[in-house]
C-alpha positions as CSV (number, residue, x, y, z in Angstrom):
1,X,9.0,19.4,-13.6
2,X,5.7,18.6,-12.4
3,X,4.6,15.2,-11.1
4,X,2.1,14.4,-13.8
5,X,0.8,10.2,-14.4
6,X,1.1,9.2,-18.2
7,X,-3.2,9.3,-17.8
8,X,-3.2,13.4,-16.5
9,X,-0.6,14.1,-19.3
10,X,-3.2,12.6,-22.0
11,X,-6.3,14.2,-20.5
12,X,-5.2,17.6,-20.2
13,X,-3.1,17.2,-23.6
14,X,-7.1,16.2,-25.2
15,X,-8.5,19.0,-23.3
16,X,-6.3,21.8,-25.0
17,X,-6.4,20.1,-28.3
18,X,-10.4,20.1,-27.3
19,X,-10.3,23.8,-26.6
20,X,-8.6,24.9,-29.6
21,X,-10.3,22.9,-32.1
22,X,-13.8,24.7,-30.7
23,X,-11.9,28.2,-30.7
24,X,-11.0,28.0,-34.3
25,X,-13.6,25.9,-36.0
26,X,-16.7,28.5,-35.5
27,X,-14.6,31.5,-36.6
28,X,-12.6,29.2,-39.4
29,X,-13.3,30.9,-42.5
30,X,-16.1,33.7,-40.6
31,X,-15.1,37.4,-41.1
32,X,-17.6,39.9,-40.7
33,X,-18.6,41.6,-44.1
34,X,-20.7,44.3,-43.3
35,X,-24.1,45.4,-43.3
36,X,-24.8,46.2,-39.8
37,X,-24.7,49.9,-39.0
38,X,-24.2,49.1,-35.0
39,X,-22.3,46.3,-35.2
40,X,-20.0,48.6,-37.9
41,X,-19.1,51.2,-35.2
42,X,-17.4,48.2,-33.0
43,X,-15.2,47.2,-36.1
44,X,-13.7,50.6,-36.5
45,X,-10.9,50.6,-34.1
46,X,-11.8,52.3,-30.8
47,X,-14.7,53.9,-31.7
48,X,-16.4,53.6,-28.5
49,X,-14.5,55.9,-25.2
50,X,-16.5,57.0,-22.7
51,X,-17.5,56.1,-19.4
52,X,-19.7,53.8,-16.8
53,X,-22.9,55.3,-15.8
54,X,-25.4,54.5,-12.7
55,X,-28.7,55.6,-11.9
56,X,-28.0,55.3,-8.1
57,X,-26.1,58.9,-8.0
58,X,-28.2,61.8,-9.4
59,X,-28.0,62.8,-12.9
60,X,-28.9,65.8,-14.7
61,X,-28.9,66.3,-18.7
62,X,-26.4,68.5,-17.8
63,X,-23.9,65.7,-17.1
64,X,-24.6,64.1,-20.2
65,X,-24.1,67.5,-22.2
66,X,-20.6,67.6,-20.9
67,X,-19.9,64.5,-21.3
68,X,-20.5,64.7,-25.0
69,X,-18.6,68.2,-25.2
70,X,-15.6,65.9,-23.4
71,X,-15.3,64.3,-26.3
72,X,-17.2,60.7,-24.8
73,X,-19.5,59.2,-27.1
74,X,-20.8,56.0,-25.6
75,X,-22.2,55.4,-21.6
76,X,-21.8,51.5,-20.3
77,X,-25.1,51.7,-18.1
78,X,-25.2,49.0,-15.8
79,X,-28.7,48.5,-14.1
80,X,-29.8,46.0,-11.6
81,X,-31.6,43.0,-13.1
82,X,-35.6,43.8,-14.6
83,X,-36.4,40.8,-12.8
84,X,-36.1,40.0,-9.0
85,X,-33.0,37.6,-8.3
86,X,-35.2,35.0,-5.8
87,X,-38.4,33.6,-6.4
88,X,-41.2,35.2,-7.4
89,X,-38.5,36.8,-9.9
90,X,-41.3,39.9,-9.7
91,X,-40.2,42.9,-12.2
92,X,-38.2,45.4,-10.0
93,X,-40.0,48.9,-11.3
94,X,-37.3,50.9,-9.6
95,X,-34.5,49.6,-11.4
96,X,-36.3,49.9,-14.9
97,X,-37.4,53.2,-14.5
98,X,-33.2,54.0,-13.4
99,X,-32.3,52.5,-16.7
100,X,-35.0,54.4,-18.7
101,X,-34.2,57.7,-17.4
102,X,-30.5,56.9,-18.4
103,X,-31.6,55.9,-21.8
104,X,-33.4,59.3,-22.2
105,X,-30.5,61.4,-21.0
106,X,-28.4,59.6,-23.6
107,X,-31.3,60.1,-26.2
108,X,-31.5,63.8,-25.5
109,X,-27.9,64.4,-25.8
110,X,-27.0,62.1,-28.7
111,X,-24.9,59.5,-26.4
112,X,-24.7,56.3,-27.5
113,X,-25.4,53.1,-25.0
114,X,-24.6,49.9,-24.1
115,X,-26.5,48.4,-21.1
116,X,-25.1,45.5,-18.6
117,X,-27.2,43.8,-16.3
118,X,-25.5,43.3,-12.9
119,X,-28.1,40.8,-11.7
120,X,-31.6,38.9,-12.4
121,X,-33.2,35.6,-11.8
122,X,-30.6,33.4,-10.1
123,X,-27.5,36.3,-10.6
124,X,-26.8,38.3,-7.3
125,X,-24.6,40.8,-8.1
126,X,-21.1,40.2,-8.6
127,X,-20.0,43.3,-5.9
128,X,-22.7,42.0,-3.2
129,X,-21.2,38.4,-4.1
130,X,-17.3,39.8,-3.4
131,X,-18.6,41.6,-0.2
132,X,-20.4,38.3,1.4
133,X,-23.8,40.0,1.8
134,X,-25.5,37.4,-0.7
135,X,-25.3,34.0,-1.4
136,X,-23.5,33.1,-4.7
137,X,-25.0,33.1,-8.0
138,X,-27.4,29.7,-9.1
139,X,-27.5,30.7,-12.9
140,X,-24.3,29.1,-13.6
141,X,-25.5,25.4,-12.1
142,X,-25.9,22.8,-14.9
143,X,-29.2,22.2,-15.1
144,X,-30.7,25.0,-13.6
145,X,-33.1,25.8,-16.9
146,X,-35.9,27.9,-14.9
147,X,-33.6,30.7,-13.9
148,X,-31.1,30.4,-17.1
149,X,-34.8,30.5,-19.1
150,X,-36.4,33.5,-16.8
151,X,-32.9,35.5,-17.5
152,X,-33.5,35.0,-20.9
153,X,-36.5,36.4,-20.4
154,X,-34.9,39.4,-19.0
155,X,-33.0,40.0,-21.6
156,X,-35.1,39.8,-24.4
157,X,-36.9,42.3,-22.3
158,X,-34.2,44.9,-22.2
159,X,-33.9,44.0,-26.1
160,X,-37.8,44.6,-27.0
161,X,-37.7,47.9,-24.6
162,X,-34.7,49.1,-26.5
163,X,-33.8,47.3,-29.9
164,X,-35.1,49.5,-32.1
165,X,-33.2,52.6,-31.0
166,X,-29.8,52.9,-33.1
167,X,-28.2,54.3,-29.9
168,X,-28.7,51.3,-28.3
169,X,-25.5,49.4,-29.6
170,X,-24.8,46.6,-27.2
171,X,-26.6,44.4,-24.9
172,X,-23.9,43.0,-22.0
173,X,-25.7,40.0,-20.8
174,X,-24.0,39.8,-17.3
175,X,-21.8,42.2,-15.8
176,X,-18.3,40.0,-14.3
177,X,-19.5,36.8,-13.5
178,X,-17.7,35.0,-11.1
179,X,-19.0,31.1,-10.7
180,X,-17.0,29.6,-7.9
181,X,-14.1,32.4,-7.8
182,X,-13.7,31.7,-4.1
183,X,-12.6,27.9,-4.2
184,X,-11.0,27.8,-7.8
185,X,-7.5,27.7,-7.6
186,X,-6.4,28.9,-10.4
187,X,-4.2,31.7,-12.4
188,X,-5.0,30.9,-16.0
189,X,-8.2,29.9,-18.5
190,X,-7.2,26.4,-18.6
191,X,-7.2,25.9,-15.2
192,X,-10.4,27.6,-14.4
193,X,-12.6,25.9,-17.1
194,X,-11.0,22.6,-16.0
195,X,-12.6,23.1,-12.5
196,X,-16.0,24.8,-13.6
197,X,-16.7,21.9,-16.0
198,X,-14.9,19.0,-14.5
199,X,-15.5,20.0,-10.5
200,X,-18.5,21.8,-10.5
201,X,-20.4,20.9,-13.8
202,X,-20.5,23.9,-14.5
203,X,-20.4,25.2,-18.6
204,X,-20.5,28.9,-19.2
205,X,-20.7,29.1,-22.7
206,X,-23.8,26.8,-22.4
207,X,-25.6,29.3,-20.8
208,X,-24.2,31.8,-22.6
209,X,-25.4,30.1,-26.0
210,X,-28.7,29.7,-24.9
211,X,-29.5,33.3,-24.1
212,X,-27.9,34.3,-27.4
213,X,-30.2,32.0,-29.1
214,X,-33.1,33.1,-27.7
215,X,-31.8,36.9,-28.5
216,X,-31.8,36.4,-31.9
217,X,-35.4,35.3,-31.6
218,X,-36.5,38.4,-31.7
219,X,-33.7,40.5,-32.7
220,X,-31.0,39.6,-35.3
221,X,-29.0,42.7,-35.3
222,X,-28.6,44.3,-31.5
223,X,-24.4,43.7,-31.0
224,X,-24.5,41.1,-27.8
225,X,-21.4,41.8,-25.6
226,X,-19.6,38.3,-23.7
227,X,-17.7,38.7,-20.6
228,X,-15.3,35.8,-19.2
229,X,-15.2,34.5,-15.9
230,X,-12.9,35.2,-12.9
231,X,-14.5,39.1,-12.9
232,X,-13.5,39.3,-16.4
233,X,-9.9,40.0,-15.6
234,X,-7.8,40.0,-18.8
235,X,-5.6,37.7,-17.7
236,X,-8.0,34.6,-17.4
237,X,-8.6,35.0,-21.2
238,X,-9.3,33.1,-23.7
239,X,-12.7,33.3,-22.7
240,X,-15.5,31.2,-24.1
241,X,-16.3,31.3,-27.9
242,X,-19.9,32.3,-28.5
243,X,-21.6,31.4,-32.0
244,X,-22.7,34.4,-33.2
245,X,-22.1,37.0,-35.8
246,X,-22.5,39.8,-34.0
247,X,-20.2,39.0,-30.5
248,X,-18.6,41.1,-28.4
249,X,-15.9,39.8,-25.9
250,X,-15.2,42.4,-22.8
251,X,-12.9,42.5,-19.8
252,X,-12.5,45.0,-17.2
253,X,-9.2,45.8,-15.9
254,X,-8.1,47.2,-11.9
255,X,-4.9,45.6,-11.9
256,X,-2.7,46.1,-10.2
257,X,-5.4,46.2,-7.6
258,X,-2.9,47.4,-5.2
259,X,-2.6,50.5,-6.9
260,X,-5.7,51.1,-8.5
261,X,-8.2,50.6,-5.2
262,X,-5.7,52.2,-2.6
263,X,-6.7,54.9,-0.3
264,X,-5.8,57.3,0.9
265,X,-4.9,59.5,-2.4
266,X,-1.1,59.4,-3.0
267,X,-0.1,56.6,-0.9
268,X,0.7,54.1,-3.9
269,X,3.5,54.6,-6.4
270,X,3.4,53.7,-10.3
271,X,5.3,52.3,-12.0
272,X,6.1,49.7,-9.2
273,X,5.6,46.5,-7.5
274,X,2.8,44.4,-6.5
275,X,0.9,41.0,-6.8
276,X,0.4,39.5,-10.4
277,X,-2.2,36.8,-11.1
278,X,-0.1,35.6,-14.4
279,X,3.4,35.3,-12.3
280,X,1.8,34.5,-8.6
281,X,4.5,36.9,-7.4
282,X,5.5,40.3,-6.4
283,X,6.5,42.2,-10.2
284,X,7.6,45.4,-11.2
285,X,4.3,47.1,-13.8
286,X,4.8,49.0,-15.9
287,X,4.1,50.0,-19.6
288,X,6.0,47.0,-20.5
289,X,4.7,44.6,-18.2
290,X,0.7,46.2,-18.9
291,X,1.6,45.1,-22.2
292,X,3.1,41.8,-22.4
293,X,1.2,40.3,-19.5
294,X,-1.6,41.8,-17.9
295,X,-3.3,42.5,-21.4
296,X,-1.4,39.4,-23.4
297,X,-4.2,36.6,-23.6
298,X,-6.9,39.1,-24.5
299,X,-4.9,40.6,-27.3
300,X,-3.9,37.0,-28.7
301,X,-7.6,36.0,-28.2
302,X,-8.7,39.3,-30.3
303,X,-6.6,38.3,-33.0
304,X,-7.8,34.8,-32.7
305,X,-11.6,35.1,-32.9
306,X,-11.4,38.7,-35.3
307,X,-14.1,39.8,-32.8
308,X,-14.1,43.7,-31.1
309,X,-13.1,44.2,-27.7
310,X,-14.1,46.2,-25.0
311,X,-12.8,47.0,-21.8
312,X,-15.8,47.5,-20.5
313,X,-14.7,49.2,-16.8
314,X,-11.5,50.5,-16.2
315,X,-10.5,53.4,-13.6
316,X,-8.6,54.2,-10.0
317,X,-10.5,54.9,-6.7
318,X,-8.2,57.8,-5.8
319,X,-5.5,59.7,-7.1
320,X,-1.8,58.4,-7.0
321,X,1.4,59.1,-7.6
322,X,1.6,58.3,-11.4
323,X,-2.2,58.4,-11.8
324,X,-1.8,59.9,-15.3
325,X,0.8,57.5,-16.6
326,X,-1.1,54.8,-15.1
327,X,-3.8,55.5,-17.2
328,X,-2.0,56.6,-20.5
329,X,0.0,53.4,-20.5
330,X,-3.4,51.5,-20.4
331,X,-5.0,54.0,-23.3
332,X,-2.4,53.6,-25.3
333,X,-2.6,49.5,-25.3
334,X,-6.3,49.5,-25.8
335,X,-5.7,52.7,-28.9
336,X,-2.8,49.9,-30.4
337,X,-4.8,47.2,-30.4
338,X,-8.3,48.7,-31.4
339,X,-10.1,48.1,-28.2
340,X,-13.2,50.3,-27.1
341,X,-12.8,51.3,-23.4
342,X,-15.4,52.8,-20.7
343,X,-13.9,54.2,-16.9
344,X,-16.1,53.6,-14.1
345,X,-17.8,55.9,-13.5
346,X,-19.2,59.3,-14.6
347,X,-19.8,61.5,-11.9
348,X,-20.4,59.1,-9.1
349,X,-20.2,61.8,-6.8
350,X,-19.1,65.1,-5.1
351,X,-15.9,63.2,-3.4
352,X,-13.0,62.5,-5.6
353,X,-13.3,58.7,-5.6
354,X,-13.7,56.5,-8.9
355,X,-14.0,60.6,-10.4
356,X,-11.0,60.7,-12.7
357,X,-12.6,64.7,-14.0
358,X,-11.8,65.4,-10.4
359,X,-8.8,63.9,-9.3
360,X,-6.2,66.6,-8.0
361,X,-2.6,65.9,-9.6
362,X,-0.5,68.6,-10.6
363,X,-2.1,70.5,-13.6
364,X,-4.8,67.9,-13.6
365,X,-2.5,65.3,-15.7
366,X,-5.0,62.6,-14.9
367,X,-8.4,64.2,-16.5
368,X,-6.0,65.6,-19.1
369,X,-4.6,62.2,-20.4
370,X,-8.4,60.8,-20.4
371,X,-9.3,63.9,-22.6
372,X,-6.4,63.3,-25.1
373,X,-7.6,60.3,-25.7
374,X,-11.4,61.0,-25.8
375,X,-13.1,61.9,-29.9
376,X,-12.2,65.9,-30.1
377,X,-15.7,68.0,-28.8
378,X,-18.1,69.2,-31.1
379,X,-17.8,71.8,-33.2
380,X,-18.4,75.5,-31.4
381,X,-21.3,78.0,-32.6
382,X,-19.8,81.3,-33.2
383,X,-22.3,83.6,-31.4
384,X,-20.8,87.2,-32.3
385,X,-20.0,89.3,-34.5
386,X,-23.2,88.8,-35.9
387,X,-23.2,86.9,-39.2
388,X,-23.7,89.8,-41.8
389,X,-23.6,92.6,-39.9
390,X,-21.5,95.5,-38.5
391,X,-18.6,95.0,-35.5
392,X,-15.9,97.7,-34.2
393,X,-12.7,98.0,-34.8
394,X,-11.9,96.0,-32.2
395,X,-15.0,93.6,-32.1
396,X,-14.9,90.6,-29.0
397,X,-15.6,87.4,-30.8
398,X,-17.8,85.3,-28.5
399,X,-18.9,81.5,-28.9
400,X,-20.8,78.8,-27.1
401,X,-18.5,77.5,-24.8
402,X,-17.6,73.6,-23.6
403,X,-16.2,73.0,-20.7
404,X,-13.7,73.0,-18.6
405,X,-10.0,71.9,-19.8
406,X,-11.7,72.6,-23.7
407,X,-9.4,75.4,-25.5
408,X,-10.3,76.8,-28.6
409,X,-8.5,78.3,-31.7
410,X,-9.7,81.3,-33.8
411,X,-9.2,82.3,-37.2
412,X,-9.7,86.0,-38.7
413,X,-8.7,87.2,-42.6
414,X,-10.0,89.5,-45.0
415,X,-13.7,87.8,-46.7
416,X,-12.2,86.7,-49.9
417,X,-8.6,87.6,-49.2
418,X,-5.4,85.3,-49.4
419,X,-5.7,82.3,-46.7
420,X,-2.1,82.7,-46.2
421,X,-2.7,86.3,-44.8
422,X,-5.3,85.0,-42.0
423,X,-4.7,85.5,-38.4
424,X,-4.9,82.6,-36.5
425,X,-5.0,82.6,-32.4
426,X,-4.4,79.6,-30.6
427,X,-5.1,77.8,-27.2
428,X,-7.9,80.4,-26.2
429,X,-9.3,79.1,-22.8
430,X,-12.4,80.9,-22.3
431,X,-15.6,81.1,-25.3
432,X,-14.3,84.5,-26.2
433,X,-11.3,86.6,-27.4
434,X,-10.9,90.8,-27.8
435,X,-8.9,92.2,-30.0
436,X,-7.2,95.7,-29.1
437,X,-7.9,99.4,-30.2
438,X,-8.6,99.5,-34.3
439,X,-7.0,96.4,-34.9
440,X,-9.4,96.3,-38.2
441,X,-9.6,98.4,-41.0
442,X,-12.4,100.4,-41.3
443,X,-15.0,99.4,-43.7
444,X,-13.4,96.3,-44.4
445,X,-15.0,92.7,-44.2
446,X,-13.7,89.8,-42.7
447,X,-14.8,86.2,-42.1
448,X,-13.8,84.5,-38.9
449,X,-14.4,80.8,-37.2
450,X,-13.3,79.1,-34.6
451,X,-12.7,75.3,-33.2
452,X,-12.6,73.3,-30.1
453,X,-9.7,71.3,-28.6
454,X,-9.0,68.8,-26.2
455,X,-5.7,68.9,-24.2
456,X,-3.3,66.6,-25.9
457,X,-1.9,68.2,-29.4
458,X,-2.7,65.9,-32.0
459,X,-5.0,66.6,-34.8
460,X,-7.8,63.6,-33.3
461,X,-8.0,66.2,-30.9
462,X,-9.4,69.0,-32.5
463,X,-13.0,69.7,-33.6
464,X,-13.8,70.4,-37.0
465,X,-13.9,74.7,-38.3
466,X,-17.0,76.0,-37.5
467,X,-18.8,77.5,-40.9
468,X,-17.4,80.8,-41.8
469,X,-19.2,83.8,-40.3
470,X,-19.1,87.2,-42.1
471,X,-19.1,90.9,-40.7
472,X,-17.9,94.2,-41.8
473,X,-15.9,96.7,-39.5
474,X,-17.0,99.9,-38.5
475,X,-16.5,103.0,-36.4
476,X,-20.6,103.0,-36.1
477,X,-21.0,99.1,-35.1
478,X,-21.0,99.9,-31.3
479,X,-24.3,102.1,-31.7
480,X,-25.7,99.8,-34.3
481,X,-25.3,96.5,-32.1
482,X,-26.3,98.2,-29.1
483,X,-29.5,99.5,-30.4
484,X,-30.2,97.1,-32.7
485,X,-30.2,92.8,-31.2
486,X,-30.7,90.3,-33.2
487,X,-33.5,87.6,-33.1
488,X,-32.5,84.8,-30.9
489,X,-34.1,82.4,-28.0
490,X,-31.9,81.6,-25.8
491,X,-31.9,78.0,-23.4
492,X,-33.6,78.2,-20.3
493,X,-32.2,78.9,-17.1
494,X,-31.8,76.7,-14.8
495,X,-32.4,73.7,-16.9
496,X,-33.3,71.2,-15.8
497,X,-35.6,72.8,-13.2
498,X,-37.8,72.5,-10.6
499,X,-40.8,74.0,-10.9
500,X,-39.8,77.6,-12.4
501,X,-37.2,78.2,-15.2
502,X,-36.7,82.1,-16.6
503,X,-36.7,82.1,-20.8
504,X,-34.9,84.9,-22.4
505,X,-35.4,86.6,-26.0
506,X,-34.3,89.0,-28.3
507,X,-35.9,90.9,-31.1
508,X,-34.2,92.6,-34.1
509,X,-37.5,94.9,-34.8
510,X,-40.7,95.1,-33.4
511,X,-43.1,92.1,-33.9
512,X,-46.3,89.9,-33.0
513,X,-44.8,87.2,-30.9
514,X,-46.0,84.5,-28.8
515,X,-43.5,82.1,-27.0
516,X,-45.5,78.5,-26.2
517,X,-44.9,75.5,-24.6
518,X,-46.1,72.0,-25.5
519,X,-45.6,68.6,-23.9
520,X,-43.6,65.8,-25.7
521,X,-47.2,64.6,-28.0
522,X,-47.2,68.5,-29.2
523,X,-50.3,69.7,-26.6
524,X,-49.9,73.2,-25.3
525,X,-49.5,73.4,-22.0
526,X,-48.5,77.3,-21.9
527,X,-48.7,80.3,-23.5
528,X,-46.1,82.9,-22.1
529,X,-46.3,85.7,-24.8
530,X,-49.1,86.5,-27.1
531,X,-48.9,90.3,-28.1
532,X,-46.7,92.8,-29.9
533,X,-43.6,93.4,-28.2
534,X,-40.9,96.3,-29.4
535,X,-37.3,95.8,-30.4
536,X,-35.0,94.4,-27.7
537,X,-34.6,92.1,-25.0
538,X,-36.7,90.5,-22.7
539,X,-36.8,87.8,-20.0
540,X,-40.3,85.2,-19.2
541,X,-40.4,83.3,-16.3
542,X,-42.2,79.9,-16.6
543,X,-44.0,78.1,-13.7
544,X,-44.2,74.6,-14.3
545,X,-45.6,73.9,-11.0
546,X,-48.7,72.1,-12.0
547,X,-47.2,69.8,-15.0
548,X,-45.5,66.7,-14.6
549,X,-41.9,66.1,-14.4
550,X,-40.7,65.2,-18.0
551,X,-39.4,67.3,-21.5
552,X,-41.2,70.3,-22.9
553,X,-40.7,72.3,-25.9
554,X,-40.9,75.7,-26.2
555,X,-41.2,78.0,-29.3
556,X,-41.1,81.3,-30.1
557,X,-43.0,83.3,-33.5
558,X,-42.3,86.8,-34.0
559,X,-43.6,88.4,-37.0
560,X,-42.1,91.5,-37.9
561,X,-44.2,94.2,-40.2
562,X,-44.5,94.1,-43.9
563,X,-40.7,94.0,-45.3
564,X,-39.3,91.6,-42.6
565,X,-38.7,88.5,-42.6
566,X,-40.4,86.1,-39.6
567,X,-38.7,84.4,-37.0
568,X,-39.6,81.2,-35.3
569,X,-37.1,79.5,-32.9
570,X,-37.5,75.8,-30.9
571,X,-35.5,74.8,-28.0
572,X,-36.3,71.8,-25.1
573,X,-35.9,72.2,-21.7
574,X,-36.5,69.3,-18.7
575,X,-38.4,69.4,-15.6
576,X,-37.4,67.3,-12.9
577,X,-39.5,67.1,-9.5
């Protein structure tokens, strides 16, 4: 038993009764209603998976495409603050102009976004902190109302910037703070408020409170994401309450730190043993153990407050010897409880580190159990047989492809015949599938579609059936198609590009045409084609040498003679100096 006086027993008994009387009496009769199309997404059980994005290594709209074909539907972008940290707290136009190209790359590809700021007036960030190279953060000091006010600031800046975007759908005010982490000694919440507010004056949710406040000043709706202290390990929850209707809380997760930051690749075991915070000892993890310590306090805080939860970074440096179970037994906690979840980070790099797409376990069991328990990708676009026309006997079905690790299924029947009677062909792993020698009946029609998978099996994992596509089969179709293309503009290539990109077409007859391209306020900036061009294919190459890096649209018009119908196709394509 500890050695506790009659007076310590009383004042940490008032404490606790203190502490739970502030958690329950804001959310006492509170439970969110409705009405608030962002805010909506984070009550629907794990809605948000995806992934940690940073401007500091190179991204291309290309990333973000796959992403989004992976199945991710929501990028944790973490900028450095708007503001400088130390006096004159001057805006820092590198780091807005990192988070705005972000936000357009999300824009562009339909991603949504929640941005976290790692630092700003009075906040160093909390890696620098951990590393020594800065001092530690002011912003937490009682009293410190100039930098708590100018981060304010900060944030409503981010929130004016941004707000009004419906993919923006969470503002994380700081990203792990830490306030005294190095001289607390302490395992649990209780213990490491009792030192910030009794040692160190220090009040957190104050702080917090205030910036909320002066949020909702100018935005009512924009979802407002909490972290706790301590890194925002899971296991020093309960963190501070904050009053608002529209909260957050987050946590990040690397434990067992051991295991999850070791180098080099396949020198740490899981399951096995290594430090716990909870147990100050050497424990065996596991699934179990994930469960019923590591992730305990959150979960009983979650059901507490009724407010979403995010594990807002989560991940392994290298690969390991259980890497995939590792991260399955965490996926599976945060799909049971409802939590939303983002790995750090997308595409850091070349190198394998912190890149979970690229880590190099046997059959990719790693990437694989992330996939399974991404959203399924989108639904393909079948491509050919063309829709209403002719195809041989033994036509190659080609659609849009994904990416790698995506399979697909197809399925084939008569055009108005039994469903019963359909052929279906499954786990297809490239955007096309043959068919052998007269495998159709002549003159017969058939509708086909196809859909996207993600590895894993279950139905969440599957895309939705493309629409139907219809086409007749014929001993003729091979002369027909090769003579005869049909209309189409196809993407650029490369895209994006730097400062020339080659634009292919087709034409299914003989038309005027003209193929443009305008800036993002609808100027022309180039005409490619203006003329009659003949039936076929043909291939413009575009030198955006002397325009300015950015999007541009291009468009093509070809009008056929009297008893065709027009064409007129739009696409967008990114030029990046």
């Amino acid at each position: 038993m500890n050695n506790l006086t009659g007076k310590n027993i009383m004042k940490a008994t008032l404490i606790a009764l203190f502490a739970l009387f502030f958690t329950t009496s804001f959310f006492a009769g509170e439970h969110y209603t409705g009405g608030n199309p962002r805010y909506d997404k984070w009550m629907d059980p794990s809605y948000f998976r995806g992934y940690n994005v940073l401007y500091e290594s190179p991204k291309s709209l290309q990333d973000f495409i796959d992403f989004k074909n992976y199945g991710g539907n929501v990028f944790h972008i973490q900028p450095d603050g708007f503001l400088a940290v130390d006096p004159p707290y001057d805006p820092v136009q590198a780091n807005i102009d990192g988070c705005d190209m972000l936000v357009n790359l999300c824009r562009q590809a339909g991603i949504h976004y929640v941005i976290g700021m790692r630092s700003g007036p009075g906040a160093y960030d909390t890696f620098d902190e951990s590393q020594g190279t800065v001092g530690e953060s002011r912003i937490w000091n009682d009293g410190n109302t100039v930098e708590q006010d100018l981060y304010a600031e900060m944030l409503r800046m981010i929130v004016m910037k941004y707000g009004h975007d419906t993919l923006f759908v969470g503002l994380n005010m700081v990203i792990e703070p830490r306030p005294k982490v190095r001289v607390i000694p302490a395992n649990t919440s209780a213990n490491y408020k009792f030192f910030l507010e009794n040692v160190y004056n220090i009040h957190m949710d104050r702080v917090y409170q205030k910036w909320v406040t002066k949020i909702r000043q100018i935005n009512t709706e924009v979802p407002i994401i909490a972290e706790s202290f301590g890194y925002s390990t899971p296991e020093l929850f309960p963190a501070y309450v904050v009053n608002d209707p529209y909260i957050i809380y987050s946590a990040h997760n690397y434990q067992p730190v051991e295991y999850s930051k070791a180098t080099p690749s396949f020198s740490k075991t899981y399951p096995g043993v290594y430090w716990n915070l909870s147990t100050l000892s050497q424990v065996m993890y596991d699934a179990e153990f994930m469960r019923r310590t590591v992730f305990a306090k959150l979960r009983d805080f979650q059901l507490q407050t009724e407010a979403p939860v995010f594990i807002g970074e989560m991940g392994m440096y290298k690969t390991q010897n259980g890497s995939a179970e590792y991260i399955g037994d965490i996926l599976n906690i945060c799909k049971d409880y409802g939590w939303h979840y983002a790995f750090w980070d997308w595409r850091r790099g070349p190198s394998e580190d912190w890149n979970l797409e690229k880590f190099t376990d046997e059959d990719n069991a790693t990437w694989k159990t992330v996939l399974a328990n991404f959203h399924a990708p989108p639904v393909p676009n079948p491509l050919l047989p063309i829709n209403g026309g002719n195809a041989p006997l033994n036509p190659a079905f080609i659609w849009d492809s994904m990416t790698a690790f995506t399979t697909y299924d197809l399925e084939i029947g008569i055009y108005g015949g039994r469903p019963d009677n359909n052929i279906l062909i499954t786990d297809i792993e490239t955007a096309g599938f043959k068919f052998g020698e007269n495998a159709l009946v002549e003159g017969q029609t058939y509708a086909w579609r196809i859909r996207a998978k993600n590895p894993g099996g279950a139905p969440e994992n599957c895309s939705q059936w493309s629409d139907a596509k219809v086409f007749t089969a014929t001993t003729e179709a091979g002369t027909i198609a090769a003579n005869k293309p049909e209309n189409r503009l196809n993407q650029n290539w490369p895209n994006p590009f730097n400062p020339s990109t080659s634009i292919k077409f087709s034409l299914s007859t003989g038309s005027n045409v003209k193929l443009l391209v305008y800036d993002m306020l609808g100027r022309e900036v180039a005409r490619l084609v203006d003329g009659y061009k003949t039936q076929g294919s043909y291939s413009v190459m575009f030198d955006a040498s002397t325009l300015a890096s950015g999007v541009y649209i291009y468009k093509l018009e070809a009008l056929p003679g009297e008893g065709f119908a027009g064409f007129t196709e739009i696409k967008k394509m990114i030029l990046v100096k």
